[in-house]
C-alpha positions as CSV (number, residue, x, y, z in Angstrom):
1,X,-167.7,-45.5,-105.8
2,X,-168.9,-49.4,-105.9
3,X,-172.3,-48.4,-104.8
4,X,-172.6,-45.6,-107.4
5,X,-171.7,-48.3,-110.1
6,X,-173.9,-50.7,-109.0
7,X,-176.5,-48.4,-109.2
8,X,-175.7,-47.4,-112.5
9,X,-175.8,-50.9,-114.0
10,X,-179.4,-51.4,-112.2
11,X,-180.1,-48.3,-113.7
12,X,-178.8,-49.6,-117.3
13,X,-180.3,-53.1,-116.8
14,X,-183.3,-51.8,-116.3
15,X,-183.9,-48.5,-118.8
16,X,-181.5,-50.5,-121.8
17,X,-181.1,-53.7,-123.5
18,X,-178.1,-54.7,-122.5
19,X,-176.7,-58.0,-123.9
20,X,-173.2,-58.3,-123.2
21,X,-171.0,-57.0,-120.3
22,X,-168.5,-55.0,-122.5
23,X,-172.1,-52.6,-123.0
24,X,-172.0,-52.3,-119.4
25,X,-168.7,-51.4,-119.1
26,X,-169.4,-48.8,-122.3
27,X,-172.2,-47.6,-120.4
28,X,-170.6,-47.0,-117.3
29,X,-167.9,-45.3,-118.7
30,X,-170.3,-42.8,-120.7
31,X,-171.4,-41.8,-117.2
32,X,-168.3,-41.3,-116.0
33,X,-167.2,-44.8,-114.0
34,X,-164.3,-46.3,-115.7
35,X,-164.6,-50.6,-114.6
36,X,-162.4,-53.6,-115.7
37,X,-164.1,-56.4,-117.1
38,X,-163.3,-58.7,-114.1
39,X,-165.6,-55.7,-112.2
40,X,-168.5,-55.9,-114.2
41,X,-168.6,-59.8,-113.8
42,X,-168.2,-59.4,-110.2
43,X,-170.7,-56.8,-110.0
44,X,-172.9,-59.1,-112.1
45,X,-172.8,-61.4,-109.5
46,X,-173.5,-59.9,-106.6
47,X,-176.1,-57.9,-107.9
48,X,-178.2,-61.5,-108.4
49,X,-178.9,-60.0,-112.5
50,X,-180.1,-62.8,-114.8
51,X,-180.0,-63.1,-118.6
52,X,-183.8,-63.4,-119.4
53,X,-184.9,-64.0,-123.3
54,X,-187.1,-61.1,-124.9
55,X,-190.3,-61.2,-127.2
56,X,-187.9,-59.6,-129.6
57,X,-185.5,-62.5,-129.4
58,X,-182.5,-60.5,-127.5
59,X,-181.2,-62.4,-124.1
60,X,-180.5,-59.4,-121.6
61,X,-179.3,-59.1,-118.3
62,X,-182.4,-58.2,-116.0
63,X,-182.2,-57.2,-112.5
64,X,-184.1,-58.9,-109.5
65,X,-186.7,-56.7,-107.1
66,X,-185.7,-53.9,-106.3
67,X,-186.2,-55.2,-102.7
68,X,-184.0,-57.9,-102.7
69,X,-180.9,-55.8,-104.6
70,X,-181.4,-53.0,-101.4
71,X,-181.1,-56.0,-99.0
72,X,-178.3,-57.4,-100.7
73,X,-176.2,-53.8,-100.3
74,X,-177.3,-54.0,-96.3
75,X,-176.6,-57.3,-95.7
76,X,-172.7,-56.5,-97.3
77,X,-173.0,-53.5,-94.8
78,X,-174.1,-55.4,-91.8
79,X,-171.1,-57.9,-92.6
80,X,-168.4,-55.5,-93.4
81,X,-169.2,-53.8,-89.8
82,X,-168.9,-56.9,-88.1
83,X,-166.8,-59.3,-89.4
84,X,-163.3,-59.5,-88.0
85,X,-162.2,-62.9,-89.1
86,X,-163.8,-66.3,-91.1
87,X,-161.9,-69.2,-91.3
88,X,-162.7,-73.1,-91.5
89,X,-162.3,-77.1,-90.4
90,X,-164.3,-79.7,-92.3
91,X,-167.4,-78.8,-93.1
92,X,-167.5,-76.1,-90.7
93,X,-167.2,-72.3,-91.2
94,X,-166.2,-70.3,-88.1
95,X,-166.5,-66.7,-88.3
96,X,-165.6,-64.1,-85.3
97,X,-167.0,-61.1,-85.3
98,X,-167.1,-57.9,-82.9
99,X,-168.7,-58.1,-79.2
100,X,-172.4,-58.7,-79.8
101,X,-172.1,-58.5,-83.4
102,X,-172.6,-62.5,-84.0
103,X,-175.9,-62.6,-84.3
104,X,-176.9,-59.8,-86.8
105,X,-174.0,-61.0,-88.9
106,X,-175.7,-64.7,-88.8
107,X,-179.0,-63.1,-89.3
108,X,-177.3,-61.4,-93.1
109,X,-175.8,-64.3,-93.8
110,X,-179.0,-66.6,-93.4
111,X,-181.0,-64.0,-96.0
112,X,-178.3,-64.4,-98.1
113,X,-179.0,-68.0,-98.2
114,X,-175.9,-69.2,-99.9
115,X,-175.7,-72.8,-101.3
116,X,-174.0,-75.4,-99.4
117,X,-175.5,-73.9,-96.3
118,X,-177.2,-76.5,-93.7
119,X,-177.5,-74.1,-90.9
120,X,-176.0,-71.4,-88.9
121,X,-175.6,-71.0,-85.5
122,X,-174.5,-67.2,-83.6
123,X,-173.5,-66.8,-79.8
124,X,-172.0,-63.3,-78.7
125,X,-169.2,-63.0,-81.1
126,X,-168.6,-66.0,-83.0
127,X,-170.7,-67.8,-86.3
128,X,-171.0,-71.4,-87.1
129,X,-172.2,-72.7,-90.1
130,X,-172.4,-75.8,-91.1
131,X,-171.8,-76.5,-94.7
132,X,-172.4,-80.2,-96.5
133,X,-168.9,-80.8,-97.1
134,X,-165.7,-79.1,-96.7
135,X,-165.3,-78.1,-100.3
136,X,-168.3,-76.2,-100.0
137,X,-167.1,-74.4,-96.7
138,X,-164.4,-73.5,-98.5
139,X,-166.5,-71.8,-100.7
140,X,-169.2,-70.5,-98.3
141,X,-166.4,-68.8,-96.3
142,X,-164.1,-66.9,-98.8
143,X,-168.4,-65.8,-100.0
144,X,-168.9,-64.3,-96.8
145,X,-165.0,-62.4,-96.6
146,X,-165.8,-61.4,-100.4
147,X,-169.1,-60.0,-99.4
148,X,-167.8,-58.3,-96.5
149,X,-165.2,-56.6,-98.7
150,X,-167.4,-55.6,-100.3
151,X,-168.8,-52.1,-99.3
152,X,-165.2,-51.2,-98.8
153,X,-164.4,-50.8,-102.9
């Protein structure tokens, strides 16, 4: 259901000239996906779009490469098969993740390249990162739960 939506903005983002989010929701909803605001927004934002301003003067939400939207989706994937568990102290994120699994999962999150990040590091089945202070690993780790949760809407 998510990944059908998400398609369909991409879709809308890239064939309309969409200005608001309440025309994405409109759009959705005349192909058949019913989404709350709060969705849209999320959606928005994990999907990396960007308001650009036209040569007619419009601002619309534009979508990045097509390249880096597909990676997005598998990095969310690679996660949300991996990821048992994030938690952190200081500036430190720990994450646990299935035997073996640490290092692909590390490998997702360091394409994803999330602000705040210094540097990972993955053994067997357990994540480090080191964030620049612990407000920010705060952040970085309910990023990576939220984006493991992702593929499962």
């Amino acid at each position: 259901m998510k990944n059908q939506r998400r398609k369909l903005i991409l879709k809308a983002v890239r064939e309309e000239e969409i200005t608001t989010q309440e025309q994405l929701r409109e759009y959705l909803l005349d192909h058949g996906v019913c989404a709350t605001q709060a969705t849209v927004s999320r959606d928005i934002r994990d999907l990396r779009l960007i308001k650009t301003k036209r040569g007619n003067g419009k601002t619309t939400y534009e979508a990045p490469q097509a390249t880096a939207t597909a990676d997005l989706l598998v990095y969310q994937m690679i996660l949300n098969n991996s990821l048992l568990s994030a938690d952190y102290a200081g500036n430190i994120v720990c994450v646990r993740c299935g035997a073996g699994m640490a290092q692909g999962a590390c490998a997702a999150i360091d394409a994803i390249k999330m602000q705040g990040v210094v540097g990972t590091l993955a053994g067997e089945d357990t994540i480090f990162i080191l964030c620049r202070d612990e407000a920010q690993a705060r952040i970085v780790m309910d990023e990576i739960v939220v984006c493991a949760a992702e593929t499962d809407e």
